[in-house]
Residue frames as qw, qx, qy, qz and C-alpha x, y, z in Angstrom:
[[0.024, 0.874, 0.483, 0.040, -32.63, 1.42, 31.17],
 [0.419, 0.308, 0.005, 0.854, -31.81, 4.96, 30.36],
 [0.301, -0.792, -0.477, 0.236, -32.32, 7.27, 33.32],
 [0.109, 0.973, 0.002, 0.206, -31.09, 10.24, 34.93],
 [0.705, -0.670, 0.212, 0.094, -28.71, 8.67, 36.40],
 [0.637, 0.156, 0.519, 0.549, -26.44, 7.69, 32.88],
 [0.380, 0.916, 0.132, 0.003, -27.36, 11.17, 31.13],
 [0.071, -0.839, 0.506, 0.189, -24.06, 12.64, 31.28],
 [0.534, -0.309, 0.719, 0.320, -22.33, 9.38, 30.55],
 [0.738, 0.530, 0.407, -0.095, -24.09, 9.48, 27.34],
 [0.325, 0.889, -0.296, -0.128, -22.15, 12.51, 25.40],
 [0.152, -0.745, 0.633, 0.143, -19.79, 10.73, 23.38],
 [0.662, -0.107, 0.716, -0.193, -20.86, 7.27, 23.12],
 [0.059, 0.106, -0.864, -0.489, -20.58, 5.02, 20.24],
 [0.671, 0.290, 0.311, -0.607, -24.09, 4.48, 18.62],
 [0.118, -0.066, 0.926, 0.352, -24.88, 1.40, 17.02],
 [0.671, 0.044, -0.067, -0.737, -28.04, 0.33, 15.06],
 [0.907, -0.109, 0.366, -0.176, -30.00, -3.28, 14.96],
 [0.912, 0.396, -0.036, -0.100, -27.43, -4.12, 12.09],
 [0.900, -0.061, -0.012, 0.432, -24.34, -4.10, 13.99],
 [0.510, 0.402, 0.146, 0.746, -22.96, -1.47, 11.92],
 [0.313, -0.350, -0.139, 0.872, -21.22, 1.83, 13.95],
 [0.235, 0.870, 0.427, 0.079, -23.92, 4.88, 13.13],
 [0.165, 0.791, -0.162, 0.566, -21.81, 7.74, 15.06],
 [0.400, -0.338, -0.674, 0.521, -21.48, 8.73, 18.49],
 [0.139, -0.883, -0.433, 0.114, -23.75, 11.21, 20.63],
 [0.332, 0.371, 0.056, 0.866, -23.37, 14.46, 20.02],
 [0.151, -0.257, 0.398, -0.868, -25.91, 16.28, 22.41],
 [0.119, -0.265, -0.927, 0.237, -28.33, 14.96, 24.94],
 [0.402, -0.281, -0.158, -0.857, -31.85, 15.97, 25.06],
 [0.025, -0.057, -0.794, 0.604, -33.79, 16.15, 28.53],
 [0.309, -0.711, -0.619, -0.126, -37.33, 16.56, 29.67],
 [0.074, 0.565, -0.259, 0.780, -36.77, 19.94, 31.33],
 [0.762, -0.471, -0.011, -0.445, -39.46, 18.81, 34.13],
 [0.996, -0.091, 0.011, -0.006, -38.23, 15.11, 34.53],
 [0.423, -0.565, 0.691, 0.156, -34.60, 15.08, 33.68],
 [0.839, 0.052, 0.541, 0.036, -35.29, 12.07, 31.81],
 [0.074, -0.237, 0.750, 0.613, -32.85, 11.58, 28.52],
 [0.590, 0.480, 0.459, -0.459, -35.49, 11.76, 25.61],
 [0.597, 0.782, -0.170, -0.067, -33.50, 12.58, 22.26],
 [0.574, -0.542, 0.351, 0.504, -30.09, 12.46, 21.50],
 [0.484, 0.772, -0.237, -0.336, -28.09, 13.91, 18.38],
 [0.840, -0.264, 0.396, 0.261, -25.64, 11.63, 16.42],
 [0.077, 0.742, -0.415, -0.521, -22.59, 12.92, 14.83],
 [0.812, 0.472, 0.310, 0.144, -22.67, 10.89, 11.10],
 [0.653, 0.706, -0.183, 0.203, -20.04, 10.81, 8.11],
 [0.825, 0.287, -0.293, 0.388, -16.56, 10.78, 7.81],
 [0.108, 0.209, -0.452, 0.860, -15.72, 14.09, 10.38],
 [0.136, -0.541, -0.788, 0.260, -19.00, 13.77, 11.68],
 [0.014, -0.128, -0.238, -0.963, -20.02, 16.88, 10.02],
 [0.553, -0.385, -0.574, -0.466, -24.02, 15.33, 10.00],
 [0.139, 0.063, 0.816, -0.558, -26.09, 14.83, 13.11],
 [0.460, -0.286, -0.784, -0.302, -29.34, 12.46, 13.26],
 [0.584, -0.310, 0.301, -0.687, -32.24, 13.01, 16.02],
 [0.600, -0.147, -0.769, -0.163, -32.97, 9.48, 17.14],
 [0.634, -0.578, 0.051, -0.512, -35.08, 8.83, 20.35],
 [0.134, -0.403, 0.864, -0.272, -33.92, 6.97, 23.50],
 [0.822, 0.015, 0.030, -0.569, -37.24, 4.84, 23.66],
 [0.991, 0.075, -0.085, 0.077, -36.12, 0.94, 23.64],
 [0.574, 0.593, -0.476, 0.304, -32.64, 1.97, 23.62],
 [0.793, -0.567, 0.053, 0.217, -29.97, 0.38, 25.83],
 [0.193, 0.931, -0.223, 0.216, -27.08, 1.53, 27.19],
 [0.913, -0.340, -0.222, 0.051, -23.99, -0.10, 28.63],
 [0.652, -0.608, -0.009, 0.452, -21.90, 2.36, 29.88],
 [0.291, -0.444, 0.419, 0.736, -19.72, 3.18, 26.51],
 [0.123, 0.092, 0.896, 0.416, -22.13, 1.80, 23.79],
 [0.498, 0.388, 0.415, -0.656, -25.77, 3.15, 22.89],
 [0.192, 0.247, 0.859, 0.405, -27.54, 0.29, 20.91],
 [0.485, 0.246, 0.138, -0.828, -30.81, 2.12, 19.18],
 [0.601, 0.132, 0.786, -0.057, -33.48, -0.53, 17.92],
 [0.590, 0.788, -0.016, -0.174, -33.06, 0.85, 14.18],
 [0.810, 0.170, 0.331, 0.453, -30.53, 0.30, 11.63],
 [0.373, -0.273, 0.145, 0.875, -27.97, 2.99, 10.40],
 [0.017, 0.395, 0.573, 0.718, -29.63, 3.81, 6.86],
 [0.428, -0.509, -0.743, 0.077, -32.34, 4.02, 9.00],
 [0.373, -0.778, -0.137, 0.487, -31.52, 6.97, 11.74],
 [0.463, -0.052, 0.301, 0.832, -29.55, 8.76, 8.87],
 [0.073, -0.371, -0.537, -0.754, -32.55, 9.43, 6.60],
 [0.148, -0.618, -0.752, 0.173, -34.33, 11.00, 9.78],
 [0.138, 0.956, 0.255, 0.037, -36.55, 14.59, 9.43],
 [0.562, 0.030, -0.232, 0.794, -32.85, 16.99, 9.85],
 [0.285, -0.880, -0.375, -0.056, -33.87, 19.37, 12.45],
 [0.157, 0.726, -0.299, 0.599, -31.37, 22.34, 13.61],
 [0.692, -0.401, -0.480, 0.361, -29.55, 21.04, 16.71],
 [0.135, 0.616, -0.067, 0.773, -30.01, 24.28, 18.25],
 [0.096, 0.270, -0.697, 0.658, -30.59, 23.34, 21.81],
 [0.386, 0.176, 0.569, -0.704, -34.16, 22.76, 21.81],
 [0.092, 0.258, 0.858, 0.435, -37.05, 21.11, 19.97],
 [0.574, 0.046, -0.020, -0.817, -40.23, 22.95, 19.09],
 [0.552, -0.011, 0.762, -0.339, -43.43, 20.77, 19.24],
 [0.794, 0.459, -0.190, -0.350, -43.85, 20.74, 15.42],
 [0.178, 0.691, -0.690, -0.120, -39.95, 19.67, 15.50],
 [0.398, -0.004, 0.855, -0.333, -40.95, 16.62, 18.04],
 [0.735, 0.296, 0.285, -0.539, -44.06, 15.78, 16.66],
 [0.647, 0.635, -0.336, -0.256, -42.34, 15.10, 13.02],
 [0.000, -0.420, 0.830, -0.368, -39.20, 13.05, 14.88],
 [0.550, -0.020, 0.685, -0.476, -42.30, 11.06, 16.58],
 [0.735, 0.463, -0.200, -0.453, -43.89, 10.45, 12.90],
 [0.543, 0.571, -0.582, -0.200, -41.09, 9.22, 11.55],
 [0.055, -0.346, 0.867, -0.355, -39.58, 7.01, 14.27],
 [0.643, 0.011, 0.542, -0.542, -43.29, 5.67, 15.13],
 [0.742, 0.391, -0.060, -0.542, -43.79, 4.95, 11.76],
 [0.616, 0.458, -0.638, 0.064, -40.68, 3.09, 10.91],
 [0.563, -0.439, 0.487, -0.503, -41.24, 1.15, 14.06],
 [0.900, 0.043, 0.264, -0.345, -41.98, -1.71, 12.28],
 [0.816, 0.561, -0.037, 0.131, -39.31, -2.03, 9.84],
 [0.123, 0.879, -0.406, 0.216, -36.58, -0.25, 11.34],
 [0.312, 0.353, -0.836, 0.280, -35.56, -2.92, 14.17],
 [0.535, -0.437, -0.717, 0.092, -36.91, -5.43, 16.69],
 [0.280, -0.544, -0.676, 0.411, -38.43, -3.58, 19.60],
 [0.160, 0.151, 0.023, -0.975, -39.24, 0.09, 18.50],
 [0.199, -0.658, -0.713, -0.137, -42.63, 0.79, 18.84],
 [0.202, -0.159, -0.206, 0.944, -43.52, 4.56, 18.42],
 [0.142, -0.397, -0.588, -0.690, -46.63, 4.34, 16.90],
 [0.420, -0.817, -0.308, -0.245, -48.60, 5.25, 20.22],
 [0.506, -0.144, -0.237, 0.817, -45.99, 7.36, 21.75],
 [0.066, -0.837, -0.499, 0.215, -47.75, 10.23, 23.36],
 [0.422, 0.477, 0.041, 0.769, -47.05, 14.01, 21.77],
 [0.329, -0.435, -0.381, 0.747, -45.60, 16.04, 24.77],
 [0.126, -0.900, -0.376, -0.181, -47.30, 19.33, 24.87],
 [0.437, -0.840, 0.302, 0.111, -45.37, 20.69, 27.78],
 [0.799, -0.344, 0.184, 0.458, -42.01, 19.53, 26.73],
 [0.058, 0.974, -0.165, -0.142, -39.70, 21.99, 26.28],
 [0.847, -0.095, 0.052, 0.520, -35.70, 20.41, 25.79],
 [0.250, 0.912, -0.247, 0.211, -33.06, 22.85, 26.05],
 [0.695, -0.628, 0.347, 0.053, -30.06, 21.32, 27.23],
 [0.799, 0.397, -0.392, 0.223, -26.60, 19.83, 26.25],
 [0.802, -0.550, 0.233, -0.035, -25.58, 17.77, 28.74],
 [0.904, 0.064, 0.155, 0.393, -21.84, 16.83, 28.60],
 [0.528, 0.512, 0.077, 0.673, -20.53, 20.11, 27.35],
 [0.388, -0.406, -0.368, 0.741, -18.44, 22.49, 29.68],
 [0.117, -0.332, -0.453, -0.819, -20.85, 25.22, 28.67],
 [0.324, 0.066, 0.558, -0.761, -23.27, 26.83, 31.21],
 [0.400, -0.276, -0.682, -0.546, -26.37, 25.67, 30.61],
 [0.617, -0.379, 0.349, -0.595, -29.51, 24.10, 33.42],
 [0.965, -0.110, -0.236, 0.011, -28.05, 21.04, 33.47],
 [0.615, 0.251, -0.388, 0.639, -24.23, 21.46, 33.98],
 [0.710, -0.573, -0.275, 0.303, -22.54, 22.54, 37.27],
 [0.520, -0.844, -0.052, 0.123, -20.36, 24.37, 38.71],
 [0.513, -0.466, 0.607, 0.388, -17.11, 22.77, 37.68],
 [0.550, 0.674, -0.370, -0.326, -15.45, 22.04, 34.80],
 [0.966, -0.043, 0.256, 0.008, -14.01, 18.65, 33.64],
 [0.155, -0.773, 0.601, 0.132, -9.90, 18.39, 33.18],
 [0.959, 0.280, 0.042, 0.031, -8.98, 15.79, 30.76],
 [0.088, 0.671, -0.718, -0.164, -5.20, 14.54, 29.75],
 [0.916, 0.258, -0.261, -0.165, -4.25, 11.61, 27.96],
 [0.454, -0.751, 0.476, -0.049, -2.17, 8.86, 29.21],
 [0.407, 0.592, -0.674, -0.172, 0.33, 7.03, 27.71],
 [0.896, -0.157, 0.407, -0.085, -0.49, 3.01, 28.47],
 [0.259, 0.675, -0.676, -0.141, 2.94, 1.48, 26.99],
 [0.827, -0.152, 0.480, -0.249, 2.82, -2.78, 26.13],
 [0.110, -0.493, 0.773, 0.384, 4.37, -4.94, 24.13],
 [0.873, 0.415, -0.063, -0.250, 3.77, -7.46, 21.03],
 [0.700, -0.132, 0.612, 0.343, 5.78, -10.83, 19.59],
 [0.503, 0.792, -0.172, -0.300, 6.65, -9.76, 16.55],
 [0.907, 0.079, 0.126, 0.394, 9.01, -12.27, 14.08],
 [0.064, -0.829, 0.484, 0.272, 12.32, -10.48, 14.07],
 [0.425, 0.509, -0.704, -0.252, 14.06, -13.26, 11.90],
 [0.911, -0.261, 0.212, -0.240, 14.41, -16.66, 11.84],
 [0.042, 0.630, -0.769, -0.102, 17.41, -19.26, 12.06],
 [0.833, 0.114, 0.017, -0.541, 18.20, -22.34, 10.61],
 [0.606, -0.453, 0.605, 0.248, 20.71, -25.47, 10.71],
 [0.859, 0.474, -0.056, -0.185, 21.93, -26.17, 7.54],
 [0.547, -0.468, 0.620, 0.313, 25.34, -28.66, 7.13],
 [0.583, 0.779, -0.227, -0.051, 27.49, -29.04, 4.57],
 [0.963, -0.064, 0.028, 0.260, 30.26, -30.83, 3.74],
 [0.040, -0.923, 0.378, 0.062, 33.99, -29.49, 4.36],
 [0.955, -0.012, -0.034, 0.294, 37.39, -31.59, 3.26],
 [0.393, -0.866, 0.295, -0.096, 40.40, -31.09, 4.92],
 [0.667, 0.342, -0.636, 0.184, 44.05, -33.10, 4.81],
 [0.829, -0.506, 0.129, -0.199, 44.88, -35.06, 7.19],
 [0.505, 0.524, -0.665, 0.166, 48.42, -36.24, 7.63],
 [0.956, -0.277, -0.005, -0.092, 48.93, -39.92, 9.36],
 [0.148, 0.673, -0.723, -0.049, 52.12, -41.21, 10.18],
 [0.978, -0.018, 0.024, -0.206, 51.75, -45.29, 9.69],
 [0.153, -0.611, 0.724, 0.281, 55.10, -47.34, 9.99],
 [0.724, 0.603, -0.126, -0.311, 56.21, -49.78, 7.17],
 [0.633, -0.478, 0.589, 0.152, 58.27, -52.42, 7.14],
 [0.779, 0.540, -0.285, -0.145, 60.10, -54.16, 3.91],
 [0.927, -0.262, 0.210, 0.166, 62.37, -56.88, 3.45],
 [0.336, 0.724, -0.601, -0.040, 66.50, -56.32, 2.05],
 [0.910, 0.162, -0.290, 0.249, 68.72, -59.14, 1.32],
 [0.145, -0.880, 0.446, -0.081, 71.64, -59.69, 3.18],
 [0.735, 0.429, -0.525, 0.001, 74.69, -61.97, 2.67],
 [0.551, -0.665, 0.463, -0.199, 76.00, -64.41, 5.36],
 [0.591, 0.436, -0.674, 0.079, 78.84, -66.18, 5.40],
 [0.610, -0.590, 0.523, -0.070, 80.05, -68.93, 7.89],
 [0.116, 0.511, -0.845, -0.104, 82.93, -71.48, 7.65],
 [0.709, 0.144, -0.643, -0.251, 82.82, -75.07, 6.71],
 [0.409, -0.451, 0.608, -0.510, 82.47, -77.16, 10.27],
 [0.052, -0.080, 0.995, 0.004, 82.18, -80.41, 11.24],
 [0.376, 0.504, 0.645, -0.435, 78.12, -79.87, 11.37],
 [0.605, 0.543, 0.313, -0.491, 77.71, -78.69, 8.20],
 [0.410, -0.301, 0.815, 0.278, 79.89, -80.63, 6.22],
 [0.348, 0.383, 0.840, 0.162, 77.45, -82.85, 4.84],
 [0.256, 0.843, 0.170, -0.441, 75.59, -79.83, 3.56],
 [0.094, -0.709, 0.460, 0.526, 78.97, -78.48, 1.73],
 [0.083, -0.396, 0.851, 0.334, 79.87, -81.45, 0.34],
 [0.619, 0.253, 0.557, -0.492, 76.28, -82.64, -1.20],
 [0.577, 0.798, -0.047, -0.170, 76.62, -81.27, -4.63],
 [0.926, 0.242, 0.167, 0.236, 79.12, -82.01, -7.08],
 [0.505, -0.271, -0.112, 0.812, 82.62, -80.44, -6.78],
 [0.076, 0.336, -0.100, -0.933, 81.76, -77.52, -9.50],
 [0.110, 0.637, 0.710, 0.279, 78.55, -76.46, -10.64],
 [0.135, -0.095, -0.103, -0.981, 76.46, -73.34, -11.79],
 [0.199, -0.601, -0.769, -0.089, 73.32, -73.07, -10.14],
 [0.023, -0.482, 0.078, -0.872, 71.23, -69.93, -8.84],
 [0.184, -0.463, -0.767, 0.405, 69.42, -69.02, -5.47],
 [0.155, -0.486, -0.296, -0.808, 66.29, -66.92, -5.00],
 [0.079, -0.497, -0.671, 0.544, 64.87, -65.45, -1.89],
 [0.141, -0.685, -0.591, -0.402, 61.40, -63.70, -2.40],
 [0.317, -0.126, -0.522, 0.782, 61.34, -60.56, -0.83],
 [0.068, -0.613, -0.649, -0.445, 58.59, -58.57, 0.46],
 [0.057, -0.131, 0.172, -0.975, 57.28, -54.69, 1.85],
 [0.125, -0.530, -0.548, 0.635, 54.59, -53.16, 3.32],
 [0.163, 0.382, 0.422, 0.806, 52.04, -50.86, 1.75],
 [0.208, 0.180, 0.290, -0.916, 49.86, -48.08, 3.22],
 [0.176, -0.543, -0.771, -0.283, 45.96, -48.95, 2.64],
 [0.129, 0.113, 0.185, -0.968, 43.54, -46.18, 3.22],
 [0.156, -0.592, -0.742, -0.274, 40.01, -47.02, 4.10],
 [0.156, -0.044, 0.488, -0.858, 37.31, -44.37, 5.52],
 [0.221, -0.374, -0.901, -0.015, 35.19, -44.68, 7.46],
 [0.063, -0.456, 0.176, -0.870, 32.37, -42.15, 8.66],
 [0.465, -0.278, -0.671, 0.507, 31.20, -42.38, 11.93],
 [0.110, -0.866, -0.312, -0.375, 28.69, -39.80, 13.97],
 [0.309, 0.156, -0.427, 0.836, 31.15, -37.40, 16.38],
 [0.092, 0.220, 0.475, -0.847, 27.78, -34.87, 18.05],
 [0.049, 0.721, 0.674, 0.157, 24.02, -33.54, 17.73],
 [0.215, -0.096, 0.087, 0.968, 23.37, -30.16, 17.05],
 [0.052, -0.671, -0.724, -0.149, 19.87, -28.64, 17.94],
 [0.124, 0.306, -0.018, 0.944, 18.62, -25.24, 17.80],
 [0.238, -0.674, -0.691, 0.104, 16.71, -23.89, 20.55],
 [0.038, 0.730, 0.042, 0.681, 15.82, -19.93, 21.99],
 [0.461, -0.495, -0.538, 0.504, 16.15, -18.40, 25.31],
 [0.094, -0.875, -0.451, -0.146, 14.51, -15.16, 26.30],
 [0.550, 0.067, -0.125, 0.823, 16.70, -12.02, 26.58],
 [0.016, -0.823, -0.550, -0.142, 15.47, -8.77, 28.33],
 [0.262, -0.258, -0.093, 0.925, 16.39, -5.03, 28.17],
 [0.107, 0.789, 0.168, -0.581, 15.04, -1.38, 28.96],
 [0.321, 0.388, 0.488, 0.713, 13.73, 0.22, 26.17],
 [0.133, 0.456, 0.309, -0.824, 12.82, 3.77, 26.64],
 [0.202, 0.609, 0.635, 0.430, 9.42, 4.84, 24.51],
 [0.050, -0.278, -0.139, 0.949, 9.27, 8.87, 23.94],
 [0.133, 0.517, 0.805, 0.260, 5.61, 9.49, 23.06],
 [0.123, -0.123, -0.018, -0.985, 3.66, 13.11, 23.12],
 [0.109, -0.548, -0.816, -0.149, 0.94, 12.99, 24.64],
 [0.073, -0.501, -0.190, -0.841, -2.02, 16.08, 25.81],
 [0.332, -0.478, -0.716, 0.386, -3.73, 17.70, 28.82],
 [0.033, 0.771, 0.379, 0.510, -5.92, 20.40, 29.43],
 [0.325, -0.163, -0.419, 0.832, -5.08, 23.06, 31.56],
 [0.127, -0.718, -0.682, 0.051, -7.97, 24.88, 33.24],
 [0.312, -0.300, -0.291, 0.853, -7.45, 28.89, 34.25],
 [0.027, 0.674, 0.364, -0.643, -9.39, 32.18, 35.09],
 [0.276, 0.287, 0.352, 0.847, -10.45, 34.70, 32.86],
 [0.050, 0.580, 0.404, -0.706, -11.50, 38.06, 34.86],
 [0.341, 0.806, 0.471, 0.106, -14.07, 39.93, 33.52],
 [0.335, 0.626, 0.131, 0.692, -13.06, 43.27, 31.82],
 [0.180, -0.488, -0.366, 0.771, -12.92, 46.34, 34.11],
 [0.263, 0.796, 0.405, 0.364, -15.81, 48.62, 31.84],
 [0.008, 0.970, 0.105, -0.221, -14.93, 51.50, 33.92],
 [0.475, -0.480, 0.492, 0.550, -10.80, 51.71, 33.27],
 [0.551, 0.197, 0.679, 0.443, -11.67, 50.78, 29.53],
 [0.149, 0.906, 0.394, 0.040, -14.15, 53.74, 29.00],
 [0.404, -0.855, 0.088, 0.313, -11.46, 55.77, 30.82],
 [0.455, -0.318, 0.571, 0.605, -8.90, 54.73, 28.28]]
């Protein structure tokens, strides 16, 4: 429920309609001058909000940052355009009540202005929210500055990948080797090997062969897995300074003229 207790929190608020879709946001509150009670409100439309739309609080809810009205955008756009001059005459109302009662039915679930009573006595003059004297606003003045809320995001910075390939290289083995050479021995005629000597027939031509044989180098390979090789991440952290501009309002005096000194000059 919209009371007097949420009026101020109004100026500003995002204004939606029954179709979801972002009308504007409040541009001035209209009171009951008697009551207090929030009765109107203006909404700032188009691209700079240039436009503003009368649309009644009736049904509307309110949750703090958000004011849902039970109409649709089109809807509150194409209402009567009245001069947001600070106040409504009772033709100004009356017409605002037409329209809103009428389109009660069509505009969105729960409006229902068709027996909405036409104030007599109600006067609005007011614009609640704006540091501007007025009979609603106080004393003081509200001091705004922006602050700089600084957070972070994962963003892919790149991305790595294993890829292998083949490299060849020499390799030098030393292997030993072994071959066979002839060699010639002699020994003398003895009583043991006589019989040997003296088998064959005094003189003859005959030949001997000895079969000789080497060593050769053979080269087999062979491949064979040596490691694994797996890619993983680990989280690295450093200070980053962020230099951002941001605003703030500074409040101060402004004495009235002196008339007499001024005349004097």
């Amino acid at each position: 429920m919209i009371d007097t207790n949420n009026t101020g929190d109004l100026a500003g608020a995002t204004v939606y309609g029954t179709d979801g879709d972002k009308i504007g946001s409040v541009g001035q509150v209209y009171v009951d001058t008697d009551t207090q009670s929030p009765l109107w409100v203006t909404i700032k439309t188009g691209l700079f909000g240039t436009g503003e739309s009368f649309a009644p609080l009736e049904s509307a809810t309110f949750d703090g940052n958000d004011l849902r009205l039970p109409f649709d955008k089109a809807f509150v756009k194409d209402a009567p355009r009245i001069a947001d001059d600070g106040s409504l005459s009772q033709d100004e109302e009356d017409a605002l009540y037409a329209y809103y009662g009428a389109g009660g039915s069509t505009a969105g679930a729960g409006a229902n202005f068709a027996d909405a009573p036409v104030r007599g006595d109600l006067d609005v003059n007011t614009q609640v929210g704006y540091d501007t004297s007025g009979p609603t606003t106080d004393d003081a003045m509200t001091r705004s500055e922006e602050q700089l809320h600084v957070g972070t995001e994962k963003v892919e910075a790149g991305r790595a990948r294993l890829r292998k390939h083949v490299v060849t290289e020499m390799q030098t083995v030393t292997v030993p080797v072994s071959h066979e050479e002839v060699t010639l021995t002699r020994e003398p005629i003895t009583e043991a090997n006589m019989g040997n000597a003296t088998a064959g027939p005094d003189l003859s031509e005959e030949e001997h062969e000895v079969v000789l044989t080497e060593e050769h180098v053979v080269v087999n390979k062979e491949t064979v897995p040596v490691e694994r090789v797996a890619l993983g991440t680990e989280t690295v952290t450093e200070q980053q300074q962020v230099t951002e501009e941001v605003g703030h309002e500074e409040i101060e005096i402004v004495e009235p003229a002196n008339t007499a000194t001024d005349n004097r000059n």
